[in-house]
C-alpha positions as CSV (number, residue, x, y, z in Angstrom):
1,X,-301.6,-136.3,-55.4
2,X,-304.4,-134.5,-55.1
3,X,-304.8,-131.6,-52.5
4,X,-307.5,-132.6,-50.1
5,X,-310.5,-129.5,-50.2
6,X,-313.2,-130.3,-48.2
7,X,-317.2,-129.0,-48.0
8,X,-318.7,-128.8,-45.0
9,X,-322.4,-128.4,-45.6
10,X,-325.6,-128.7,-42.9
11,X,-328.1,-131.2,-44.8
12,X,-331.0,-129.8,-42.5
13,X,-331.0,-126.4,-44.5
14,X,-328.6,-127.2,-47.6
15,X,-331.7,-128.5,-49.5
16,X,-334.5,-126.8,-47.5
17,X,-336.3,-125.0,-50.1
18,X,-339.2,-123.4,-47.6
19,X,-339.1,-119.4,-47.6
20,X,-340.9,-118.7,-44.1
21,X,-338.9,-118.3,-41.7
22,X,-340.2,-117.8,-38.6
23,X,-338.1,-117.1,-35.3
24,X,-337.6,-120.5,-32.8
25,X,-340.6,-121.8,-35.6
26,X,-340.9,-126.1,-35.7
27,X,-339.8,-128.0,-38.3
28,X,-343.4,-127.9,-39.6
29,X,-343.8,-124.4,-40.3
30,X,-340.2,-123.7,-41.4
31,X,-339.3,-126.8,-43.2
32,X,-336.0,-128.6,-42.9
33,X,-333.7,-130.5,-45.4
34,X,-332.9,-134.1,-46.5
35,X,-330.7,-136.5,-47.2
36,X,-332.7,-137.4,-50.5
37,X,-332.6,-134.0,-51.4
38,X,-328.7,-134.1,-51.6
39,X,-329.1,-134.9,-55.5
40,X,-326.3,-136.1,-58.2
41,X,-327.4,-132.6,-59.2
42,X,-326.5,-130.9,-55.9
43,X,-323.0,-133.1,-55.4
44,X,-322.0,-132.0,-59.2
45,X,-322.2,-128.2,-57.9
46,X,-319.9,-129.3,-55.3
47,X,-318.0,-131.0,-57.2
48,X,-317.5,-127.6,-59.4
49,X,-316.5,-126.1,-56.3
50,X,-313.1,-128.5,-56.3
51,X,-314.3,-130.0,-53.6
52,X,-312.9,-133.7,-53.1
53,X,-314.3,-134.3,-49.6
54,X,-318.0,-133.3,-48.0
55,X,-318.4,-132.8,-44.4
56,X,-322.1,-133.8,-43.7
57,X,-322.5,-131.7,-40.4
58,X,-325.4,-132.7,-37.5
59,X,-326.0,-136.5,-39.3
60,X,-325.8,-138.4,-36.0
61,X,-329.3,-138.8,-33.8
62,X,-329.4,-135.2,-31.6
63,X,-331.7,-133.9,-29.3
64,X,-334.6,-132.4,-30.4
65,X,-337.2,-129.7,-28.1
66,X,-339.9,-132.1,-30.2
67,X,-338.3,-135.4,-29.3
68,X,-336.4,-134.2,-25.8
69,X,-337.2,-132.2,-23.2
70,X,-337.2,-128.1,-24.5
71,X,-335.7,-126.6,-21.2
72,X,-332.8,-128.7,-21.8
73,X,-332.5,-128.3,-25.5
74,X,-330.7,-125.7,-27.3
75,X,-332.9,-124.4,-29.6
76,X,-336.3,-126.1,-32.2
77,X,-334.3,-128.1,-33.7
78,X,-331.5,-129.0,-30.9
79,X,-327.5,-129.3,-31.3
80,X,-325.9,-131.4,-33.5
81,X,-323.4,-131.9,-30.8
82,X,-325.5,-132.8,-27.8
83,X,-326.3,-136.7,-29.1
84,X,-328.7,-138.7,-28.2
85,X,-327.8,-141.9,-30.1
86,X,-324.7,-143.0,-31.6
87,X,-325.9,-145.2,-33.6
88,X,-328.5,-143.3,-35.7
89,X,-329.6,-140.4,-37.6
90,X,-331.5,-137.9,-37.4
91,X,-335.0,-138.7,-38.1
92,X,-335.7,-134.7,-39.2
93,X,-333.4,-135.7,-42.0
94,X,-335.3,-138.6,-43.9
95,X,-338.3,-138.4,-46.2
96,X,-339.0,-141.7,-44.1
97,X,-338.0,-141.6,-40.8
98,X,-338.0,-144.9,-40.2
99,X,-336.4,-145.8,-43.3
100,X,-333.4,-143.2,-41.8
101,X,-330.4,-145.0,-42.0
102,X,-331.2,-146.8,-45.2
103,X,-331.5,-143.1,-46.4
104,X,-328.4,-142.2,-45.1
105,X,-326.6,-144.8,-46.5
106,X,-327.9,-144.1,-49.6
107,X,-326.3,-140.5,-49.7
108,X,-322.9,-142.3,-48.5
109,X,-323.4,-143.9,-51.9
110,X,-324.6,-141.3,-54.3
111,X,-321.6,-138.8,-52.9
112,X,-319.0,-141.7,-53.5
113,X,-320.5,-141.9,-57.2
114,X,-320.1,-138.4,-57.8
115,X,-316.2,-138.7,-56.6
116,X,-316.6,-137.4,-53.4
117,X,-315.3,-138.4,-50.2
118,X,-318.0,-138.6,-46.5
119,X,-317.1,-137.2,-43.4
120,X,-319.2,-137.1,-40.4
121,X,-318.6,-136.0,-36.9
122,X,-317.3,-138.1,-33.9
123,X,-318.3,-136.6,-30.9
124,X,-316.1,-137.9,-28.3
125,X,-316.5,-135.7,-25.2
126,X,-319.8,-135.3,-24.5
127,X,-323.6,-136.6,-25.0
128,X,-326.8,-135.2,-24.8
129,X,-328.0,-135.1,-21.0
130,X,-330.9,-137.3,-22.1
131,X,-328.6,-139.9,-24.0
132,X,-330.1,-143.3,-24.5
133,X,-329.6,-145.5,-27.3
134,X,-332.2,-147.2,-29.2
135,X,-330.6,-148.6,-32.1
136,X,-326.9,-150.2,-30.7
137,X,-326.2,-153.1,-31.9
138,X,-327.8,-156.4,-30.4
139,X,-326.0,-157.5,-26.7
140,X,-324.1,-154.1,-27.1
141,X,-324.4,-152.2,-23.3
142,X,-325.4,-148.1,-23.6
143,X,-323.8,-145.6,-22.1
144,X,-324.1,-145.5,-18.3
145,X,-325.7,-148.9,-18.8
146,X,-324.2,-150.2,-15.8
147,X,-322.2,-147.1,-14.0
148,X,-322.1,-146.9,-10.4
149,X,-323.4,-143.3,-10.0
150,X,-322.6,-143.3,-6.4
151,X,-318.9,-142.9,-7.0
152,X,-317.5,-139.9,-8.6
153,X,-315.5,-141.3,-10.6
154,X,-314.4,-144.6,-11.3
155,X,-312.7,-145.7,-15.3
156,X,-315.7,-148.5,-14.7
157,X,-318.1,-145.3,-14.9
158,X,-319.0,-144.1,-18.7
159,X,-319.9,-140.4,-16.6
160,X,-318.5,-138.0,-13.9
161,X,-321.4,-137.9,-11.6
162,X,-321.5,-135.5,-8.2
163,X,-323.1,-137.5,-5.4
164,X,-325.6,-136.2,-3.5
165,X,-326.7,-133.3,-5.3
166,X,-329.3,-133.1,-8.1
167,X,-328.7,-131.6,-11.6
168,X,-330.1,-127.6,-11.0
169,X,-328.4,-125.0,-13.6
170,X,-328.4,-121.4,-12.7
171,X,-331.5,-121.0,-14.4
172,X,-335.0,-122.3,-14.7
173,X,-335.9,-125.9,-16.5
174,X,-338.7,-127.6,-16.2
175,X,-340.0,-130.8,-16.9
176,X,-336.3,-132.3,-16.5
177,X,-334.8,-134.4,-13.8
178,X,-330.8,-135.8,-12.7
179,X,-329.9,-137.4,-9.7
180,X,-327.5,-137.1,-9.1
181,X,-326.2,-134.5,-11.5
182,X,-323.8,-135.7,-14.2
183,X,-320.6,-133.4,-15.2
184,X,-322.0,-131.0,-17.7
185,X,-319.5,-131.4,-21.1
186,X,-317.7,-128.8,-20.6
187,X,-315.8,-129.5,-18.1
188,X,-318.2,-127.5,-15.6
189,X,-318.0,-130.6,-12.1
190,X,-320.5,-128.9,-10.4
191,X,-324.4,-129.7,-10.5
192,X,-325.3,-125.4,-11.3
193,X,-324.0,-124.9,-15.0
194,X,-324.5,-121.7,-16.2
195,X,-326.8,-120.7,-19.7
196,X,-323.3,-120.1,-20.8
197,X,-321.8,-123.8,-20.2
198,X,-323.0,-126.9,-22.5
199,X,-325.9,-127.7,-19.7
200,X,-327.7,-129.4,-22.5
201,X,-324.1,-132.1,-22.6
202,X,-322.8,-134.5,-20.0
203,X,-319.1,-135.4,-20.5
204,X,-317.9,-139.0,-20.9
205,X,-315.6,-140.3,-18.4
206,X,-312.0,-142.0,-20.6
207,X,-310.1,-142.6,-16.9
208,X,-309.4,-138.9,-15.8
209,X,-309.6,-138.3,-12.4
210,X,-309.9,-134.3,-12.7
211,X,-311.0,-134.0,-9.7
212,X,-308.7,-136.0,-7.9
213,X,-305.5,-134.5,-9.6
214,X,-305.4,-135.4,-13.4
215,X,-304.6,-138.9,-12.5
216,X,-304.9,-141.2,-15.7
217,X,-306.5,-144.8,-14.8
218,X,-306.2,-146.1,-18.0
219,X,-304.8,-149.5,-17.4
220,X,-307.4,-151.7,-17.5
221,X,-308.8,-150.1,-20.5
222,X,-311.3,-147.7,-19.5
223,X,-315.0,-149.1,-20.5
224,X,-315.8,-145.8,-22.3
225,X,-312.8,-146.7,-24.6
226,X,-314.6,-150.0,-25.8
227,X,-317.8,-148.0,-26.1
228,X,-316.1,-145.7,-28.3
229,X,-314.1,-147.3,-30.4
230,X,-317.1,-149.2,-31.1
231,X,-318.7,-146.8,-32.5
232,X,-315.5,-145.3,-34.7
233,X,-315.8,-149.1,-36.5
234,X,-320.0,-149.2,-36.3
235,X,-319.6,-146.1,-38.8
236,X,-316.3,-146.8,-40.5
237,X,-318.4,-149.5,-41.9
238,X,-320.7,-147.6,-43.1
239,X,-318.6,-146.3,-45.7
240,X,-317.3,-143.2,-44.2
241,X,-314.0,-141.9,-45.4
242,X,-312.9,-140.1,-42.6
243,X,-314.1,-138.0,-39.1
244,X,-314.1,-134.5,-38.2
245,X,-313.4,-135.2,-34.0
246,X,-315.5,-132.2,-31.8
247,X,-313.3,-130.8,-29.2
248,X,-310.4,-133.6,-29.5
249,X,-308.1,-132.1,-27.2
250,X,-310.6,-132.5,-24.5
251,X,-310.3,-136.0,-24.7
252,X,-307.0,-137.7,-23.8
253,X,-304.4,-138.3,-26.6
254,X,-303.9,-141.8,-25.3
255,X,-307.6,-142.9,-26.2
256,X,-306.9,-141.8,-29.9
257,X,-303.7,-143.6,-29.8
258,X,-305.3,-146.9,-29.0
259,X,-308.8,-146.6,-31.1
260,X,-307.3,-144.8,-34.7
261,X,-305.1,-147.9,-34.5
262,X,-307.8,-150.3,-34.3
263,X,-310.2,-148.5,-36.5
264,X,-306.9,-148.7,-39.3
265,X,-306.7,-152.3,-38.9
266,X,-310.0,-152.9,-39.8
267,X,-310.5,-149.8,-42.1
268,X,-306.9,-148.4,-43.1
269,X,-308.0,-145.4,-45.2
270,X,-309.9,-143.9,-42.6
271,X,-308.3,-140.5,-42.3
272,X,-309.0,-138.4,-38.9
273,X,-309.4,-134.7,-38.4
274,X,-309.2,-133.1,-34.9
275,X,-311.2,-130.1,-33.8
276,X,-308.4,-128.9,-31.6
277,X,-307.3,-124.7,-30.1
278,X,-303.8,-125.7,-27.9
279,X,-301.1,-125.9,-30.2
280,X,-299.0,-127.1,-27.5
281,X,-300.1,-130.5,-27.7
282,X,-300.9,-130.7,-31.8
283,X,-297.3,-132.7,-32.2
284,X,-299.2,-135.3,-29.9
285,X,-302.1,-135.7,-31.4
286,X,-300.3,-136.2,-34.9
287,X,-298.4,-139.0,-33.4
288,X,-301.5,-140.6,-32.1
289,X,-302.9,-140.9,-35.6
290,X,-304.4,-137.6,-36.9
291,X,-304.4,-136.6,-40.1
292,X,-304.9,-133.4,-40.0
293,X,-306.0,-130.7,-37.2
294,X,-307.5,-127.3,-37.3
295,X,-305.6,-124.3,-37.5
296,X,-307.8,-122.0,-35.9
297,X,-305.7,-120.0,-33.2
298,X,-303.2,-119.7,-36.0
299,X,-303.7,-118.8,-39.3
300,X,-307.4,-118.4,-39.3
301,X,-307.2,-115.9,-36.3
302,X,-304.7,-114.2,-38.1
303,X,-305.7,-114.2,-41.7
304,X,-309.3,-112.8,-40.4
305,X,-307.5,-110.2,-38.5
306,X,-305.5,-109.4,-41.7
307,X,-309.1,-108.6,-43.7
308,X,-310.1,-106.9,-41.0
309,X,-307.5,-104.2,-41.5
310,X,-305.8,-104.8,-37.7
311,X,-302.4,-106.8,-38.9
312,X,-300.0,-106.8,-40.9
313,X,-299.6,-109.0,-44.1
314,X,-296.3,-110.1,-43.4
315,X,-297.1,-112.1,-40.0
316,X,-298.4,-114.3,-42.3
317,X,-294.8,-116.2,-42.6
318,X,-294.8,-116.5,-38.7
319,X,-297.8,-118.1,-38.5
320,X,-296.8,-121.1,-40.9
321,X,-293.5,-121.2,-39.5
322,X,-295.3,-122.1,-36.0
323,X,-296.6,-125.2,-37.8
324,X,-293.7,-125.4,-40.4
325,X,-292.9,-129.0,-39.3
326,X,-296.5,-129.8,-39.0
327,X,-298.0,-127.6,-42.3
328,X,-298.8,-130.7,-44.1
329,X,-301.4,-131.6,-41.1
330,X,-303.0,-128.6,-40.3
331,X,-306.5,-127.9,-42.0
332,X,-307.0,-124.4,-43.2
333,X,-309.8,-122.2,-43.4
334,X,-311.9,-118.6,-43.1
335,X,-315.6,-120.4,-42.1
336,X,-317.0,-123.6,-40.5
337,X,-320.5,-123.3,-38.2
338,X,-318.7,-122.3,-35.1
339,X,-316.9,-119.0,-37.1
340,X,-318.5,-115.7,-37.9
341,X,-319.4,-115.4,-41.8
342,X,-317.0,-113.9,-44.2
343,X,-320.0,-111.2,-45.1
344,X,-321.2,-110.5,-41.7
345,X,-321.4,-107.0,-39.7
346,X,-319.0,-109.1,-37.3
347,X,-316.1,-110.1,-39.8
348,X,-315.8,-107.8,-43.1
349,X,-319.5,-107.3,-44.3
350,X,-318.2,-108.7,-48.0
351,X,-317.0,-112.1,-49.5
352,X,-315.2,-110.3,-51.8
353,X,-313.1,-108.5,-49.4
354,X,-311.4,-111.9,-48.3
355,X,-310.3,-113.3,-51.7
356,X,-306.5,-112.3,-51.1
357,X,-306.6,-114.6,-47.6
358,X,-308.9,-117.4,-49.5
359,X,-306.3,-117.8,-51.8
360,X,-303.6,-117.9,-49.1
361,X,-305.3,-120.0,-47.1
362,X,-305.9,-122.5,-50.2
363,X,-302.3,-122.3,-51.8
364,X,-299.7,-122.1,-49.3
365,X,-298.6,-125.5,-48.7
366,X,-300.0,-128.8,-49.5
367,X,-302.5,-128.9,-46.5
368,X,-306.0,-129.5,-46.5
369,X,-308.4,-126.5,-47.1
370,X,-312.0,-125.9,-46.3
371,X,-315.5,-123.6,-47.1
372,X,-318.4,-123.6,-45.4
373,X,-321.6,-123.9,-47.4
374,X,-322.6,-120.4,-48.2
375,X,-319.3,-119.2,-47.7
376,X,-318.5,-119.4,-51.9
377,X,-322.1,-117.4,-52.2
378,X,-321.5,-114.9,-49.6
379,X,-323.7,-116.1,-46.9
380,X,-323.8,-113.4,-44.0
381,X,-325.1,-114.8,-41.4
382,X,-327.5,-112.3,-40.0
383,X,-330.7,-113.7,-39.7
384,X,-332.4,-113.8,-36.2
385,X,-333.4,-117.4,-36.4
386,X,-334.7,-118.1,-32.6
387,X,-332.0,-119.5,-30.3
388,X,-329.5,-118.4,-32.4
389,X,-329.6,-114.3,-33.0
390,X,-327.6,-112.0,-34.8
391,X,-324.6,-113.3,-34.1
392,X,-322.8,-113.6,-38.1
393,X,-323.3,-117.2,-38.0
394,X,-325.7,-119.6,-39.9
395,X,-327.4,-121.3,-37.1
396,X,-327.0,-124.7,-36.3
397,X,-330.1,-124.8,-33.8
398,X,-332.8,-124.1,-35.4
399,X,-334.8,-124.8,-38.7
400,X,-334.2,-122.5,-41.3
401,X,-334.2,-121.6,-44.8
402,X,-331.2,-119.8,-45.6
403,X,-331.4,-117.4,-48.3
404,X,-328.5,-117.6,-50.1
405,X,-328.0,-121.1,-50.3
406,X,-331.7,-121.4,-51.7
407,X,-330.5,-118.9,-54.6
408,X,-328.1,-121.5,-55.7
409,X,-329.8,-125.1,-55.5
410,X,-333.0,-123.2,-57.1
411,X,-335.6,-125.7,-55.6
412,X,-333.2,-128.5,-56.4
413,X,-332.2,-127.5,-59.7
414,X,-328.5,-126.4,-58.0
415,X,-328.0,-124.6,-61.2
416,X,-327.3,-120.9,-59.3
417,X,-329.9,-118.9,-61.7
418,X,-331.3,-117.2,-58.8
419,X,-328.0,-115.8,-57.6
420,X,-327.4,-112.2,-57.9
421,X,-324.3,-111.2,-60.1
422,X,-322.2,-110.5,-57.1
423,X,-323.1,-113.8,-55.6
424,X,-322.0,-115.6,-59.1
425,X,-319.2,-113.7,-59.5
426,X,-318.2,-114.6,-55.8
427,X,-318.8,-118.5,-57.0
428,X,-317.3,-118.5,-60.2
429,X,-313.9,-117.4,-57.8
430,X,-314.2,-119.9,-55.4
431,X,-314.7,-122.1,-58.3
432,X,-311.8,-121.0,-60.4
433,X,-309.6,-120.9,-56.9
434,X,-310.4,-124.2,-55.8
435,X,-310.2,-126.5,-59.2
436,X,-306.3,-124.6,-59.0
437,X,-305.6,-125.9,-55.9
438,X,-307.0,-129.5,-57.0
439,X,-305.3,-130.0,-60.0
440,X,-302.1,-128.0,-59.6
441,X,-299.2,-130.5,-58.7
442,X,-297.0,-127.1,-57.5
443,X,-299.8,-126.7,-55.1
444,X,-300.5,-130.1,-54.0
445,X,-297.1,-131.5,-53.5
446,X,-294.2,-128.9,-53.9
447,X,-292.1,-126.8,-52.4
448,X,-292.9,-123.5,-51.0
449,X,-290.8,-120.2,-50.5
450,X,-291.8,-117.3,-49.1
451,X,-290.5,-114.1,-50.4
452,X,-292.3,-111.6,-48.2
453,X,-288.6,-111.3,-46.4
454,X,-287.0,-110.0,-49.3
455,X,-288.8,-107.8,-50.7
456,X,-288.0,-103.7,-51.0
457,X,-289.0,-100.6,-52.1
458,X,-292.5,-100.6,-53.4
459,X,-293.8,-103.3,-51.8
460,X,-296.1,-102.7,-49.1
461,X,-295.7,-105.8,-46.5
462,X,-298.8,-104.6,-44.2
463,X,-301.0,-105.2,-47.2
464,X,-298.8,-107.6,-49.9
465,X,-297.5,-111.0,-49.6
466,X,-296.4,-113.1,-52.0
467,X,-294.8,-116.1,-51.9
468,X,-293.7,-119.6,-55.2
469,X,-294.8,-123.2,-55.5
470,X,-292.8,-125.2,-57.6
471,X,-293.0,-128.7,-58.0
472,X,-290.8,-130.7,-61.5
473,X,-292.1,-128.2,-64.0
474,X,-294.6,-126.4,-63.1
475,X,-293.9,-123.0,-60.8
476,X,-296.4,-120.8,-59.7
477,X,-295.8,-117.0,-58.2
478,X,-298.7,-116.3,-56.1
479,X,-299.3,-112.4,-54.7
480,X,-302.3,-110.9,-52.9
481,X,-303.0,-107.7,-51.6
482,X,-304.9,-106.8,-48.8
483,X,-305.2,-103.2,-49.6
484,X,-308.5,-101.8,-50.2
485,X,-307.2,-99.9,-53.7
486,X,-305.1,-100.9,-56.7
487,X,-301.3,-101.1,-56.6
488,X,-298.7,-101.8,-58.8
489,X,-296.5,-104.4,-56.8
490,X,-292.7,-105.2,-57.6
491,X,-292.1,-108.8,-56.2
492,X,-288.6,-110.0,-55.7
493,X,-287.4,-113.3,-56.4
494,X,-283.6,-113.7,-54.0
495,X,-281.1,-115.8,-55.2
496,X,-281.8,-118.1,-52.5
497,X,-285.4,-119.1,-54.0
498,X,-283.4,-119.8,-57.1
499,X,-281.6,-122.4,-55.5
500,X,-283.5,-123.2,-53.2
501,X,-286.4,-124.4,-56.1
502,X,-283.8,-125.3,-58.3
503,X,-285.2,-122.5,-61.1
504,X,-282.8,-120.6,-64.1
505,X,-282.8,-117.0,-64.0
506,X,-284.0,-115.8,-67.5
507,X,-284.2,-112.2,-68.5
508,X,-287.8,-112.8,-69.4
509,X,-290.8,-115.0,-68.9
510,X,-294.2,-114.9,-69.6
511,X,-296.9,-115.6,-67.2
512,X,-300.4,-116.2,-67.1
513,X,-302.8,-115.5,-64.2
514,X,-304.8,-119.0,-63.8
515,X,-307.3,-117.0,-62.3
516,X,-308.2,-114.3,-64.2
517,X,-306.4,-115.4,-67.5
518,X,-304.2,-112.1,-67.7
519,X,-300.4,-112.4,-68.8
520,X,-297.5,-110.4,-68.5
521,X,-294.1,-110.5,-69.4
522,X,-291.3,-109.9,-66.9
523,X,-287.6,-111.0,-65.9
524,X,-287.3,-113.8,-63.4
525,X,-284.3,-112.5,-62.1
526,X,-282.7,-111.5,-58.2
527,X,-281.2,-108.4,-60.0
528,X,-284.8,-107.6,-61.5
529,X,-287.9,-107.4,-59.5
530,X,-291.2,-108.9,-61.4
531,X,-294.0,-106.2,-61.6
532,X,-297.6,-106.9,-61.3
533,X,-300.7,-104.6,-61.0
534,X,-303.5,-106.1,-58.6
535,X,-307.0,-104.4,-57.9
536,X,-308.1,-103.7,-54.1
537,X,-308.8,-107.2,-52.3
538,X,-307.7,-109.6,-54.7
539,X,-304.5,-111.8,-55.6
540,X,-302.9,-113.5,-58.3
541,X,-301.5,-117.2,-59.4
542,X,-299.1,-116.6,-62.1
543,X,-297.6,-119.6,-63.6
544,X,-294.3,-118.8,-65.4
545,X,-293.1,-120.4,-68.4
């Protein structure tokens, strides 16, 4: 069973090859990526990554300031989260826009060649403000289609509406019109949103009467339901392997209930992943049908704050232990688009630095892991692209050539040859990591133990933690450290672990460290801790034999 490591990448600059770059500049002047450009070339250097999934990011139609109305739209090239059509692309994306979704589909089927698995975004709480559908399916209604936007709310009504008062945010737009205004996405039921609210979104009405105490109408099934699960099966049939769900605990558990099950009937390897930040109610949305969810609040906020020198190593084993019953669901990562880069002024300022929590992150358990294209290249994030500033994320509204990413795919050659040697070095790791974490059977279906509890003198457990994977034969001792200098670390191995992973105390072993191919010899004993030297900000996978 393979351990599922998944790619997230943003086709509008993964292939974009143009080197001006010119603040909030068009499409024209600072070019934008394809879905033809997504060669068998580029999905092998994926591939090389370990990767088994790829998370195409910003496929579904989106508003544009050339296609929609600029005041309303974040950015040149618009968010890939405030949709304008379900059912299509985005036309920026195709050599020939209207050949779009033939294009598309085409990538669905070059990626499944090359051994990958799709994923796509379902955008469930929220549209774009100027939603309207041009390409839904013959005798299929559109959203708002036939809402009564005199009434508040009603589950007949696909949108929250506030009677009586037109759509005017806190600042100036022109050229736009609502009445009356429709509930801005996030959650904001008055007509005035704020710059700082999604004004660009409208949220979609599943039965929640929020303003009328949080009453659930969800019997008949809501219309919005329908609409949505709709779409689920219009793109399940399109080949795609699973969704990455924006913002899923903003939409009630009991919709996902009803429409995973349907989509499985008709589809029953569709796998769903939940954007989700209240760990109170992940145990629900597991029983509705997830997958998997993110673990952001968790170990991603702690494992940053870890590299950034403010905690301690061993909180590590809490933070797992808050999911322990769930660890096989939760989705772990140090990037996607809406995190800070690795390298940026805002995180660490080095991809390097974050190797001992990459490795955590991508050997602990048997969960899902995921890097953010640019992340395995050390992709700061510092650019001032035009909406989006210097803020130590690549930006997802505008068009842009990012620098890094261009150094590997060479003009479509993906062959790296313009990657500086700390770039390739910072690669080859991610490389080396990743193809572990695929084809180790310890990693992607044993047993784990942690040992940070019982270890002693000499080990430092603000800036060490180690922890073994042992599945039939094959058992791995995996230690980081944190530290920014070299340290000689004596691990213990309890008597518990012993039993616990049904291992034979020997009086010595030899190991070999997957990663950098270094071997030591040591006892694998409680009485007899097992020594290992690691430089600043790295880790080890030893398998013992």
């Amino acid at each position: 069973m393979s351990k599922i490591i998944i790619y997230q990448c943003f086709p509008r600059w993964l292939t974009n090859y143009v080197t001006v770059r010119v603040p909030n500049g068009a499409k024209a002047i600072n070019g934008c990526g394809t879905f033809a450009g997504i060669t068998a070339k580029a999905l092998k250097g994926i591939q090389e990554l370990g990767a088994t999934h790829v998370w195409y990011t910003g496929i579904i139609r989106h508003a544009t300031a050339e296609l929609n109305t600029p005041s309303i739209t974040k950015g040149q090239a618009g968010s890939p989260y405030a949709i304008t059509d379900y059912y299509d692309v985005d036309p920026d994306l195709a050599v020939h826009p209207d050949k779009r979704m033939a294009e598309f589909e085409a990538l669905v089927t070059r990626t499944h060649k090359a051994g990958l698995k799709v994923i796509i975004d379902f955008v469930p709480n929220h549209v774009s403000r100027e939603y309207k559908s041009q390409c839904r399916p013959a005798g299929v209604a559109d959203l708002g289609e036939h809402d009564h936007p005199e009434w508040a709310f009603s589950p007949l009504n696909n949108f929250y509406y506030i009677p009586g008062e037109a759509f005017s945010p806190s600042f100036n737009i022109d050229g736009y019109h609502e009445y009356p205004a429709k509930v801005t996405g996030n959650d904001c039921f008055n007509a005035h949103p704020s710059v700082n609210d999604w004004y660009e979104t409208v949220k979609l009405n599943y039965g929640v009467h929020y303003m009328g105490g949080g009453e659930k109408q969800f019997d008949p099934i809501p219309d919005t339901w329908r609409k949505m699960c709709d779409i689920l099966l219009f793109w399940a049939g399109k080949g795609i392997d699973a969704f990455r769900v924006d913002m899923a605990h903003m939409v009630p558990v009991e919709f996902f209930d009803w429409a995973i099950h349907r989509v499985r009937a008709a589809f029953p390897n569709v796998q769903f992943i939940a954007e989700i930040y209240d760990p109170g109610i992940y145990r629900q949305y597991i029983a509705a049908g997830f997958d998997y969810l993110y673990d952001k609040v968790g170990m991603y906020d702690y494992l940053r704050a870890i590299t950034s020198r403010d905690y301690s190593a061993e909180g590590i084993t809490y933070q797992w232990q808050a999911t322990g019953d769930i660890l096989d669901h939760m989705l772990y990562f140090l990037e996607n688009h809406d995190e800070q880069r690795i390298a940026s002024g805002f995180f660490c300022g080095s991809g390097r630095a974050a190797e001992p929590a990459m490795i955590v992150a991508a050997t602990l358990g048997t969960n899902p892991v995921m890097i953010y294209s640019g992340q395995e290249v050390g992709e700061k994030g510092m650019d001032v692209e035009g909406f989006s500033g210097i803020d130590g994320r690549t930006t997802i509204f505008d068009y842009w050539g990012v620098k890094s990413i261009q150094a590997w795919a060479n003009e479509g050659k993906f062959d790296g040859a313009k990657l500086d040697d700390e770039q390739r070095e910072l690669r080859s790791f991610y490389c080396k990591l990743l193809q572990i974490a695929k084809s180790s059977s310890a990693i992607g279906e044993g047993k784990m133990y942690d040992l940070e509890y019982a270890q002693g003198e000499g080990f430092n457990r603000q800036q060490q933690f180690a922890f073994l994977r042992k599945h039939n034969k094959e058992t791995l001792l995996i230690v980081v450290n944190f530290d920014d200098h070299q340290v000689d670390v004596p691990v213990t191995i309890p008597t518990d672990a012993f039993i616990y992973l049904q291992m034979d105390e020997k009086l010595s072993v030899h190991a070999e460290d997957l990663l950098t191919g270094k071997t030591y010899e040591g006892p694998l004993m409680a009485s007899m801790p097992f020594r290992i030297t690691l430089p600043a900000w790295t880790g080890a996978i030893l398998r013992l034999q």
